[in-house]
Every structure is written in C-alpha cells, then in structure tokens.
PyMOL CGO cylinders between C-alpha atoms (Angstrom):
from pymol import cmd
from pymol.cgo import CYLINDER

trace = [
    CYLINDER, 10.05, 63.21, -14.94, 7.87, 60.70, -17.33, 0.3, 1, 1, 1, 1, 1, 1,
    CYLINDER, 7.87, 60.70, -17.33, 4.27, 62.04, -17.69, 0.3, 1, 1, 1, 1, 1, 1,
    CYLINDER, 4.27, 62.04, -17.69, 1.36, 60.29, -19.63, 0.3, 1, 1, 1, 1, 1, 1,
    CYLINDER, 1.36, 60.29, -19.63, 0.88, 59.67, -23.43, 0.3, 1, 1, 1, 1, 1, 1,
    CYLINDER, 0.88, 59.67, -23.43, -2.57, 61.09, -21.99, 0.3, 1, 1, 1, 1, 1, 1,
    CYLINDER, -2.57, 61.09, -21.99, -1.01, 64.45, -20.54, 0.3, 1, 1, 1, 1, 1, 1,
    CYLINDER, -1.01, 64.45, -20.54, -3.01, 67.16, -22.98, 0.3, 1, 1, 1, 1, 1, 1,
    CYLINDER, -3.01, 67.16, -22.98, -5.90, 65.20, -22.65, 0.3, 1, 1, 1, 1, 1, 1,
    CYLINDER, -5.90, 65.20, -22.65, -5.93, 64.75, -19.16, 0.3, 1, 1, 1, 1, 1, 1,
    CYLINDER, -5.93, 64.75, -19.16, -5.19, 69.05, -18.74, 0.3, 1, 1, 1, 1, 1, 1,
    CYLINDER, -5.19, 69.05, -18.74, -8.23, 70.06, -21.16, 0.3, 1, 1, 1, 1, 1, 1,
    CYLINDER, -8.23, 70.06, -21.16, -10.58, 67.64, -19.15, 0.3, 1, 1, 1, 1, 1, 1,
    CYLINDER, -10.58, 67.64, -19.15, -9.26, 69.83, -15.87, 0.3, 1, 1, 1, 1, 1, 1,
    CYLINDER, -9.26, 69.83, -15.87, -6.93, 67.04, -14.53, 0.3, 1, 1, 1, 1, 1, 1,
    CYLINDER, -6.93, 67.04, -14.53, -4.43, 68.47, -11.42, 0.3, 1, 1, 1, 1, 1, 1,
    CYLINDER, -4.43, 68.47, -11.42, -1.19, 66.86, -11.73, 0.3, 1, 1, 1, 1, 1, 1,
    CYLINDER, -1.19, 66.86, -11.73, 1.80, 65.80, -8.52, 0.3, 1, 1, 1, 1, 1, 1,
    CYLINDER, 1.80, 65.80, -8.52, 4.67, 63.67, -8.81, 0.3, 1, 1, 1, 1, 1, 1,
    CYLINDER, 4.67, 63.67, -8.81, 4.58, 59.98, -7.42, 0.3, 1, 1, 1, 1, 1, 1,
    CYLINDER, 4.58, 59.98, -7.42, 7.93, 57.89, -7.88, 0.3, 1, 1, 1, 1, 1, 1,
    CYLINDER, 7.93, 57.89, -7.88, 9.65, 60.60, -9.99, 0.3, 1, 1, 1, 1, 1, 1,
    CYLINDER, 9.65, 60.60, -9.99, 6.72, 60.12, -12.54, 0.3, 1, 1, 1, 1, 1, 1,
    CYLINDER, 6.72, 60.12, -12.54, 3.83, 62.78, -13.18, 0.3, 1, 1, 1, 1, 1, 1,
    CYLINDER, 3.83, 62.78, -13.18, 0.07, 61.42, -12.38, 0.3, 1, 1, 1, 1, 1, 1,
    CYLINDER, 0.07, 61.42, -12.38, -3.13, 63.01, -12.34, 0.3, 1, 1, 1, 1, 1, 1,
    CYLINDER, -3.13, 63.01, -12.34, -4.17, 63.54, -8.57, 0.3, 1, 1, 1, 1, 1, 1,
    CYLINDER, -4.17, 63.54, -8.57, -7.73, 64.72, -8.93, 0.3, 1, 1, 1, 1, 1, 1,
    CYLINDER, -7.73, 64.72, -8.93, -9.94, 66.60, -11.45, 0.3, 1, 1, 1, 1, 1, 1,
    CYLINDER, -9.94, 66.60, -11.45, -11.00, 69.26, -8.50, 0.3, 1, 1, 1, 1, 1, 1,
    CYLINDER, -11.00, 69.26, -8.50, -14.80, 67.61, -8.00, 0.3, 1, 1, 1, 1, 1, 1,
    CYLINDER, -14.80, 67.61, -8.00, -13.71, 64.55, -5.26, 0.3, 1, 1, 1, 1, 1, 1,
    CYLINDER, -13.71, 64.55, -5.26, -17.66, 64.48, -4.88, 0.3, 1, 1, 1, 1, 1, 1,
    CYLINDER, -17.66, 64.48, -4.88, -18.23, 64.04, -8.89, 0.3, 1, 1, 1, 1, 1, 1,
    CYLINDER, -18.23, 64.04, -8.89, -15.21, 61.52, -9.42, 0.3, 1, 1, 1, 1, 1, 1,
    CYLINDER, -15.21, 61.52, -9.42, -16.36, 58.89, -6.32, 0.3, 1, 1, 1, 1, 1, 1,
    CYLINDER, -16.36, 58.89, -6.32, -20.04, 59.63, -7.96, 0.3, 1, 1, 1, 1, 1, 1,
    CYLINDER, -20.04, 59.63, -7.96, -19.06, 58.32, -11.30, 0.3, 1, 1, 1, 1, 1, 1,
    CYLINDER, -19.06, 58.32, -11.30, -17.56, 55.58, -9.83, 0.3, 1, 1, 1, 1, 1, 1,
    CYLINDER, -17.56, 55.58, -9.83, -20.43, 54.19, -7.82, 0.3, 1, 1, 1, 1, 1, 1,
    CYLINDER, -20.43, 54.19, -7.82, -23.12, 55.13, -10.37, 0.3, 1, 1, 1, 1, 1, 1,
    CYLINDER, -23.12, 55.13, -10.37, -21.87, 54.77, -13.82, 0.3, 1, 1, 1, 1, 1, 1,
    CYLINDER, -21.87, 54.77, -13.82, -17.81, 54.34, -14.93, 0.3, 1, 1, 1, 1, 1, 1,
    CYLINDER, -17.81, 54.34, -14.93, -14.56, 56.20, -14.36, 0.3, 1, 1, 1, 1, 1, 1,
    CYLINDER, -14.56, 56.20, -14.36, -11.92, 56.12, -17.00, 0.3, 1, 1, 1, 1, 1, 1,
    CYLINDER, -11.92, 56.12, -17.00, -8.19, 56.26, -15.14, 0.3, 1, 1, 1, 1, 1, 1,
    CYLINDER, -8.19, 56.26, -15.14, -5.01, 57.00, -16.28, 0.3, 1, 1, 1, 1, 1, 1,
    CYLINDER, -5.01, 57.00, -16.28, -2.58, 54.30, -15.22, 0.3, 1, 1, 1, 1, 1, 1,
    CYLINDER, -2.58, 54.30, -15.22, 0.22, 55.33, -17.73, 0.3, 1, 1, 1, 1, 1, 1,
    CYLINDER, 0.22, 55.33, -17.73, 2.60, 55.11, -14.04, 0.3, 1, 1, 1, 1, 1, 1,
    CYLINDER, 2.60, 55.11, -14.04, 2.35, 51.75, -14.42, 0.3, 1, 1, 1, 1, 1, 1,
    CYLINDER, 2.35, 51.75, -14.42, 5.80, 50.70, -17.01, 0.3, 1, 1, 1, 1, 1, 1,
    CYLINDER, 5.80, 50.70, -17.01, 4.32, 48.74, -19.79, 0.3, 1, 1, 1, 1, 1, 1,
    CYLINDER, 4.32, 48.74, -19.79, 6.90, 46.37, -21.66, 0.3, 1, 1, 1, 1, 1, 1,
    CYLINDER, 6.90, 46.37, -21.66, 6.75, 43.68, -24.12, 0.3, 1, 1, 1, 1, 1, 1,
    CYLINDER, 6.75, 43.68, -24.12, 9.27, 40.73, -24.65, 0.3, 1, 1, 1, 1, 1, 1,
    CYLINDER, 9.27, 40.73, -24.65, 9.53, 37.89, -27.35, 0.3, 1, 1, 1, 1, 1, 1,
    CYLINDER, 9.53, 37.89, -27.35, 8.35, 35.02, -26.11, 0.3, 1, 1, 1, 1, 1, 1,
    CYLINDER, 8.35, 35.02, -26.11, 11.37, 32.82, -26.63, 0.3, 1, 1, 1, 1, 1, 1,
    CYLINDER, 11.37, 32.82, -26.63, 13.67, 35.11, -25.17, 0.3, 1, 1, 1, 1, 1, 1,
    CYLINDER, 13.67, 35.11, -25.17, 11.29, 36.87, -22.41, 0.3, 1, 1, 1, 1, 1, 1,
    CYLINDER, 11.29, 36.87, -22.41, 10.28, 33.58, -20.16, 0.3, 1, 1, 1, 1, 1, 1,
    CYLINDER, 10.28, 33.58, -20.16, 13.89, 33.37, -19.22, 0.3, 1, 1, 1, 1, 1, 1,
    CYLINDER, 13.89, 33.37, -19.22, 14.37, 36.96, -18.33, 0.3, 1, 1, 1, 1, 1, 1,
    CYLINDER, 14.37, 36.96, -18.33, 10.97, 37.21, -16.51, 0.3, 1, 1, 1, 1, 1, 1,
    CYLINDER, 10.97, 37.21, -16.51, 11.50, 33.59, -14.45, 0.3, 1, 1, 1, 1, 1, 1,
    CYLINDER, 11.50, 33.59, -14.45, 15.06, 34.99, -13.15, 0.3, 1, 1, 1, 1, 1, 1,
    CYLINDER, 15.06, 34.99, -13.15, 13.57, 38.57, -12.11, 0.3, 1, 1, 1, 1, 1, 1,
    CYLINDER, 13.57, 38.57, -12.11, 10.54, 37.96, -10.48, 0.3, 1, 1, 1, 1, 1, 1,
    CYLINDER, 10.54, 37.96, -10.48, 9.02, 35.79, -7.79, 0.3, 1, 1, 1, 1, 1, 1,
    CYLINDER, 9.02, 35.79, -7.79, 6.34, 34.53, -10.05, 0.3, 1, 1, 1, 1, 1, 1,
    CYLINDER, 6.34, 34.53, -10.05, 6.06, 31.49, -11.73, 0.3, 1, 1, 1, 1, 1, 1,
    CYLINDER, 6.06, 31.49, -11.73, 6.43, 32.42, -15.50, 0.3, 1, 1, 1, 1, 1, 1,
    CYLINDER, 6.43, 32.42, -15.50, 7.17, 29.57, -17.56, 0.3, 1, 1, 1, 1, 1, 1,
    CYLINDER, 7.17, 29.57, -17.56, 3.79, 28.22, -16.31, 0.3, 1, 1, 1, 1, 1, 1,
    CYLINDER, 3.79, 28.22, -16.31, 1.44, 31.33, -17.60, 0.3, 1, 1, 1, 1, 1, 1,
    CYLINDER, 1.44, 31.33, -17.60, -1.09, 29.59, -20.21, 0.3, 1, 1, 1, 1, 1, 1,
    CYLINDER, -1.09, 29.59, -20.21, -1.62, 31.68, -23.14, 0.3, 1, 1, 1, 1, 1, 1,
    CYLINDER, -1.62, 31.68, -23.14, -4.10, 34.38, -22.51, 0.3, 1, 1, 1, 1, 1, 1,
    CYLINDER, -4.10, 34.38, -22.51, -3.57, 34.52, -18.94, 0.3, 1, 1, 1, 1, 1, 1,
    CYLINDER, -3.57, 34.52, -18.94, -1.74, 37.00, -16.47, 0.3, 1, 1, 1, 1, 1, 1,
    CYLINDER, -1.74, 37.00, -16.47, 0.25, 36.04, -13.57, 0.3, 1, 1, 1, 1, 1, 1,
    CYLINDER, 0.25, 36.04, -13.57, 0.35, 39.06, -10.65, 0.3, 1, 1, 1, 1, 1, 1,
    CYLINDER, 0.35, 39.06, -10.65, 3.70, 38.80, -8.97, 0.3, 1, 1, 1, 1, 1, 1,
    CYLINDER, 3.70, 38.80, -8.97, 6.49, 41.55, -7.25, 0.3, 1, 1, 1, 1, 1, 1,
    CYLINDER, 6.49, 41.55, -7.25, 9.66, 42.59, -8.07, 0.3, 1, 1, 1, 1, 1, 1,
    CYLINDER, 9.66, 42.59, -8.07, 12.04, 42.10, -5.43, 0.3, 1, 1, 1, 1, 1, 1,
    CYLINDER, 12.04, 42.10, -5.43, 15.26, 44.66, -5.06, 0.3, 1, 1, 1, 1, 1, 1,
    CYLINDER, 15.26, 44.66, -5.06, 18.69, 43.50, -3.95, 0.3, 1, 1, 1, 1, 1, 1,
    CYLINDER, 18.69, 43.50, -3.95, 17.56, 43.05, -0.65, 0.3, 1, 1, 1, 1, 1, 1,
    CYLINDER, 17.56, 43.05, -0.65, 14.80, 40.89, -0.69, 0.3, 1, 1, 1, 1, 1, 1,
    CYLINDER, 14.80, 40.89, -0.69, 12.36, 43.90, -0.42, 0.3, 1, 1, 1, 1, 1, 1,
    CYLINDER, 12.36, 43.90, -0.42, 9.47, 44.34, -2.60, 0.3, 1, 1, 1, 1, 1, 1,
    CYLINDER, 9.47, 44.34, -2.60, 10.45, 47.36, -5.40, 0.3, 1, 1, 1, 1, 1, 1,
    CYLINDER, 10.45, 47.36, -5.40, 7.27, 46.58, -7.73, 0.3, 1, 1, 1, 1, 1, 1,
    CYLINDER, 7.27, 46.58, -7.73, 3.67, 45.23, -7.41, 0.3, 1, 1, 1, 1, 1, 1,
    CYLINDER, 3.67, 45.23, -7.41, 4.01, 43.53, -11.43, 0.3, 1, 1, 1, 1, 1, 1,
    CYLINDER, 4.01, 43.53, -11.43, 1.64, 41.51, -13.98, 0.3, 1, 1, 1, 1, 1, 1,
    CYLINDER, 1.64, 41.51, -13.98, 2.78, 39.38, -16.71, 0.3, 1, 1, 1, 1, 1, 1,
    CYLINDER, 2.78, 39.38, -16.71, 0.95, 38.79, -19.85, 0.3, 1, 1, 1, 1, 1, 1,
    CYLINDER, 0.95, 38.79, -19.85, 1.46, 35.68, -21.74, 0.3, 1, 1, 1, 1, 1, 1,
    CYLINDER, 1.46, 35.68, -21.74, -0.16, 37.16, -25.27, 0.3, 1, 1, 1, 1, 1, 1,
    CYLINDER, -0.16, 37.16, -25.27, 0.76, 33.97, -27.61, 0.3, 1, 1, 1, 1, 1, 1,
    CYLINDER, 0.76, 33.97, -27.61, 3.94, 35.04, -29.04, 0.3, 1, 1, 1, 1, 1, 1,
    CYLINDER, 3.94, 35.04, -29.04, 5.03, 37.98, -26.67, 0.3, 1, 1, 1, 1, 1, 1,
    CYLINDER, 5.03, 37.98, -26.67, 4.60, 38.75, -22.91, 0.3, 1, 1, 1, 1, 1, 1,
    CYLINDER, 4.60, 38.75, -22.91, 3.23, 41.82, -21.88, 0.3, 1, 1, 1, 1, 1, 1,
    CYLINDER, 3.23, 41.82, -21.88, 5.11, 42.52, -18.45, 0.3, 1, 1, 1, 1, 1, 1,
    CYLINDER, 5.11, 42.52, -18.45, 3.27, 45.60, -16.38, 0.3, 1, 1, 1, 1, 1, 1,
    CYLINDER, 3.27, 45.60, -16.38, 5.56, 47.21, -13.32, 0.3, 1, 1, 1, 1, 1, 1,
    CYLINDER, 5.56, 47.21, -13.32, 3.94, 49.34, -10.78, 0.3, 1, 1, 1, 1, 1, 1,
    CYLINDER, 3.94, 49.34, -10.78, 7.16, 50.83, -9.18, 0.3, 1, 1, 1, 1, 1, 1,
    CYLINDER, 7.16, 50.83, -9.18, 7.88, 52.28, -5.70, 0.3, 1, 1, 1, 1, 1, 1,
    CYLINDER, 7.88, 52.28, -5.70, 11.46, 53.21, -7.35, 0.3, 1, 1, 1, 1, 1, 1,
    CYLINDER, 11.46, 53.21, -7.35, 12.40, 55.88, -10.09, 0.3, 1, 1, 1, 1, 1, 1,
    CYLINDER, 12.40, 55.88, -10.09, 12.43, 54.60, -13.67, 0.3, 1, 1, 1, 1, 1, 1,
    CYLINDER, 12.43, 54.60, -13.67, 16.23, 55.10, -13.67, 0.3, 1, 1, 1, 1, 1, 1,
    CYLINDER, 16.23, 55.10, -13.67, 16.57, 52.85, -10.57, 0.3, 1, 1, 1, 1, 1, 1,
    CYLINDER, 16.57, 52.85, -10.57, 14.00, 50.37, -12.27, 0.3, 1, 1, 1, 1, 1, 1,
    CYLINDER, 14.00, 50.37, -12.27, 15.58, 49.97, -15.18, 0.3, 1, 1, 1, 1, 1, 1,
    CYLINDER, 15.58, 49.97, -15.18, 19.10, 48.86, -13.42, 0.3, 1, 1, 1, 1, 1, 1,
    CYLINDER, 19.10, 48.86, -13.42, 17.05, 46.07, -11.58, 0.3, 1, 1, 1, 1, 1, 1,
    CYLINDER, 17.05, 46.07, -11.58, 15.56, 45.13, -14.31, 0.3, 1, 1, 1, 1, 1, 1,
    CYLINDER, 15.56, 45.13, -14.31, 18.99, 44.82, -16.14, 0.3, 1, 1, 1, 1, 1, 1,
    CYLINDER, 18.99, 44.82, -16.14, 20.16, 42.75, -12.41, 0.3, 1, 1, 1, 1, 1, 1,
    CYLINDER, 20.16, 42.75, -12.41, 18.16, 39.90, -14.14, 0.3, 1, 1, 1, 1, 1, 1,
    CYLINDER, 18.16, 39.90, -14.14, 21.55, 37.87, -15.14, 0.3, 1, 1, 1, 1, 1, 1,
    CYLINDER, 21.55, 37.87, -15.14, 19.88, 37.49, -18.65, 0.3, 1, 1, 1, 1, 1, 1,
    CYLINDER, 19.88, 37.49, -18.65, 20.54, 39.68, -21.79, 0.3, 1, 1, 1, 1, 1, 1,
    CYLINDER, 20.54, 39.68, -21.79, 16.99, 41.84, -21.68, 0.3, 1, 1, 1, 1, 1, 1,
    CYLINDER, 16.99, 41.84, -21.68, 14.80, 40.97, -24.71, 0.3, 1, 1, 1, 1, 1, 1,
    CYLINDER, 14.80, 40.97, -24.71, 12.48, 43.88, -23.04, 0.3, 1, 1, 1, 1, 1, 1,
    CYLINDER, 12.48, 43.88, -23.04, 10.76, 46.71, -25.33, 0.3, 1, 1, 1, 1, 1, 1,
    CYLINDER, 10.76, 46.71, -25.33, 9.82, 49.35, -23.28, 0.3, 1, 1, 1, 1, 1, 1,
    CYLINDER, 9.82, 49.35, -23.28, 6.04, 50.83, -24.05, 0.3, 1, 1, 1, 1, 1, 1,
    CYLINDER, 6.04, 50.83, -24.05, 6.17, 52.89, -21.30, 0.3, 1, 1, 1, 1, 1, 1,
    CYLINDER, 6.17, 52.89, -21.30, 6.24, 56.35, -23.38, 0.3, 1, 1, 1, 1, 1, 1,
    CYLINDER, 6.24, 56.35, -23.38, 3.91, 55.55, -26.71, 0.3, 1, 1, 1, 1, 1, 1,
    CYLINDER, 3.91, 55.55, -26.71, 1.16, 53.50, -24.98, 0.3, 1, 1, 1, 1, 1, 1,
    CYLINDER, 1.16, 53.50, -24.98, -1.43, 54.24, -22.07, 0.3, 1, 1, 1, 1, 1, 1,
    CYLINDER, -1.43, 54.24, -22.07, -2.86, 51.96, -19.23, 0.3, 1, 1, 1, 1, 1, 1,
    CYLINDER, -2.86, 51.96, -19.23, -5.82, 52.56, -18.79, 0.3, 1, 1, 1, 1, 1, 1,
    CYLINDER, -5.82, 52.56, -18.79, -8.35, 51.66, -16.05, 0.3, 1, 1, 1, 1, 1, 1,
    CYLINDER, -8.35, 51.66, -16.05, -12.27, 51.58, -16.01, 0.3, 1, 1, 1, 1, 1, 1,
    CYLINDER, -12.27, 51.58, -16.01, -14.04, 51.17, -12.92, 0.3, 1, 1, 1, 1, 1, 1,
    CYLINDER, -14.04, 51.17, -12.92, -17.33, 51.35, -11.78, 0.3, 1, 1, 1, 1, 1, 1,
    CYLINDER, -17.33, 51.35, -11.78, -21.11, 49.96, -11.50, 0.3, 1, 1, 1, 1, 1, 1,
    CYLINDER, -21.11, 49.96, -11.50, -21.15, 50.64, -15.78, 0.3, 1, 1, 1, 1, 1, 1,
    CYLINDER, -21.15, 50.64, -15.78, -17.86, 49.36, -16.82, 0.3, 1, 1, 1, 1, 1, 1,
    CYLINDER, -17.86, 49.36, -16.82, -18.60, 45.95, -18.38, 0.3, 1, 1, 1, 1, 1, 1,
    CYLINDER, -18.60, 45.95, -18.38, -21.55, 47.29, -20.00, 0.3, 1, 1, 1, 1, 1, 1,
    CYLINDER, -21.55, 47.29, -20.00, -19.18, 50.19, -21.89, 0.3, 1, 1, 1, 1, 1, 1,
    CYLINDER, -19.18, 50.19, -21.89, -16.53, 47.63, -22.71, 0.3, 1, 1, 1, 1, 1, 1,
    CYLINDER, -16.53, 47.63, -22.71, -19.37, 45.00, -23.57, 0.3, 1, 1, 1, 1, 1, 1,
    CYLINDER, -19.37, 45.00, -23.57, -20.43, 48.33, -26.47, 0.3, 1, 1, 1, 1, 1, 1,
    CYLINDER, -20.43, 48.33, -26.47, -17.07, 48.86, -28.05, 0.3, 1, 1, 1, 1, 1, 1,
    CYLINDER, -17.07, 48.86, -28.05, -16.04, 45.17, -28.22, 0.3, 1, 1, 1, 1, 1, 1,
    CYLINDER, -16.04, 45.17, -28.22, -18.49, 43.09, -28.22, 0.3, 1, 1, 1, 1, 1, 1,
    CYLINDER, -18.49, 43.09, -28.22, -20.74, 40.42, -25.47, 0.3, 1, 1, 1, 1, 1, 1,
    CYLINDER, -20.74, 40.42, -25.47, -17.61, 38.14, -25.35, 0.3, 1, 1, 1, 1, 1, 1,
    CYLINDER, -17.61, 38.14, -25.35, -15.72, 40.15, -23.26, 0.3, 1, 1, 1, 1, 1, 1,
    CYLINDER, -15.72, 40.15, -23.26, -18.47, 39.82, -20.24, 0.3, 1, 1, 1, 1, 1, 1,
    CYLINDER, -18.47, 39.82, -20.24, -16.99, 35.80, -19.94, 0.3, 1, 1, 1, 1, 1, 1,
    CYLINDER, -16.99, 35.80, -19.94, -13.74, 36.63, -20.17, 0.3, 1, 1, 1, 1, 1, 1,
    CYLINDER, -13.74, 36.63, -20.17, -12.14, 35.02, -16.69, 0.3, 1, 1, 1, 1, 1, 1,
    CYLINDER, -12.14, 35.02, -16.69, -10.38, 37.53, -14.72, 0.3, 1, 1, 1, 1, 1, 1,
    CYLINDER, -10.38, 37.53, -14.72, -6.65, 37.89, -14.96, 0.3, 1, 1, 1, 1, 1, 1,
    CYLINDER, -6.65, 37.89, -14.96, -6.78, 36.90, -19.14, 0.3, 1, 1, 1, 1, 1, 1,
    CYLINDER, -6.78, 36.90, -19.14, -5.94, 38.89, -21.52, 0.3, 1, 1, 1, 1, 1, 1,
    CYLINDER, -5.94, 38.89, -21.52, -7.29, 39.42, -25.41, 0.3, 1, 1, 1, 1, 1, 1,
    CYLINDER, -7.29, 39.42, -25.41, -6.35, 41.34, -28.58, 0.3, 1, 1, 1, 1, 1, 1,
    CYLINDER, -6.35, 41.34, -28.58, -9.01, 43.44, -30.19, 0.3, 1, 1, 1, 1, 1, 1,
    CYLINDER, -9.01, 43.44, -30.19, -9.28, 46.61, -32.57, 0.3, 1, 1, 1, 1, 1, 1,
    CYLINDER, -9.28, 46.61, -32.57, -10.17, 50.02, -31.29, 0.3, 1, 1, 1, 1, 1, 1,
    CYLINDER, -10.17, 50.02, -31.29, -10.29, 52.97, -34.01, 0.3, 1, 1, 1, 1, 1, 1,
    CYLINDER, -10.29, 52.97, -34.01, -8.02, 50.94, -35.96, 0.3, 1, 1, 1, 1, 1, 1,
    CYLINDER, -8.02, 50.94, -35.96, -5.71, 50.59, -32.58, 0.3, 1, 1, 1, 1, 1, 1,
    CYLINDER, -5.71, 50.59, -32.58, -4.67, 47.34, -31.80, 0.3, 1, 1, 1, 1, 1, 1,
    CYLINDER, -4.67, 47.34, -31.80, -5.54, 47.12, -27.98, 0.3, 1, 1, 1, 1, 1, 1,
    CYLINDER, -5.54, 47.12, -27.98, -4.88, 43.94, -25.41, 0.3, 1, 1, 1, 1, 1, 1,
]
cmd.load_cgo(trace, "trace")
C-alpha cells in the first residue's frame, strides 16, 4: 500500500489513517468539530499525496497525454491546467485528472478510483512509449482551504499570487524547495 511522503508528520500531529484505493490517507485527526472549525475560520492544510503526481517532457508528453485522456492537451497555454478524466477500457471514468502545462514539462495529477498497479497498466494502454516520471513517492500534494488561505499563501510567496487566474500554475521557492 503507498502512504504519504507526509506519513510521520501526519502521525505526530495525531492523524488516524484507512485505506482508500489500495493507498493509505489520513481520515481524521480525532477533533471533526476542530478540523470543519479551521476550515470556516482560518485555513486547513490537507494531505493530497493520493492524488499520483507525474511529470513528462514536453515534446514527448503532449502525445502521450492527447491519446490517454479525454481532454484537449495540445491546446493547454503555458501556465494553465486543463481538468479532464481518465477513461478505462470500457468507456468508464477510472480517474478525475489535471494537466499542467509548466513551459517545458507537464505536470499530469491522477485522482484514481483504481489501484496504482491497475493505473499504471492504463496508463501504459496509451499506444505511445510513456515519457512519464512518476512523483508519486518523493513529492506531496498538498491542499489549503479555508476563509485564511490566500492570505497564508499571499505571506510565503508574495501579493502576486492573489491574481493568479484559477486553474494556472507557477514555479516559486519554498525553503530552498522548488514548488509549482
């Protein structure tokens, strides 16, 4: 079973754990009252390291991302995402995806109703040699929600982000940590 880049961190905060599509996620951190709180009053930081992360050349990716999903790819501008499914064999949908067009790479996220295993042979059903790099074990997705999220965002990276259209995506520098 895959569990977060985040796992020890997650346990010493008090993070319960269950299984969801053969991959470990945190389920609660025992205070339901405390967690919707933060969220409606300030920000929640969540772990979405469930999600695959992958990144592709751009050259070679465009093909392999037009053939596998339903998505327009080749016309992503630079900086922008496209949200778009995965379809299996059958027509029916196997992942809720974004894909990133980052300049020179795409960044291609896959929220999966099927084990990784599974994934990974319909990702390989593309009909194009796979260019893909899979993050999905050395980097985190992280989420923050809530009434005070721009404003924390707007602190570590600066006012720019707060006109940033949604569904674009940006490089910037965290603790020396290159982070899109």
């Amino acid at each position: 079973m895959r569990i977060s880049p985040l796992r020890e961190k997650l346990a010493a905060a008090g993070a319960v754990f269950r299984e969801r599509h053969g991959v470990e996620v945190v389920a609660h951190f025992g205070n339901h009252r405390a967690e919707c709180g933060a969220v409606r009053d300030a920000a929640a930081l969540t772990d979405f390291s469930f999600v695959r992360a992958f990144t592709l050349p751009e050259e070679k990716g465009i093909d392999f991302l037009d053939a596998l999903l339903a998505g327009n790819v080749p016309k992503i501008r630079f900086g922008r995402v496209l949200h778009t499914f995965l379809a299996d064999q059958n027509g029916l949908l196997a992942a809720d995806c974004f894909v990133a067009n980052n300049d020179q790479e795409f960044i291609f996220l896959c929220e999966s109703i099927l084990p990784d295993a599974e994934l990974d042979v319909l990702l390989a059903s593309a009909g194009v040699k796979s260019p893909v790099e899979d993050l999905s074990a050395s980097h985190a997705v992280l989420s923050l929600d809530g009434f005070k999220s721009w404003e924390i965002v707007k602190k570590i990276f600066g006012a720019d982000v707060i006109g940033l259209p949604y569904l674009s995506i940006e490089n910037y520098q965290f603790a020396g940590e290159p982070i899109r």
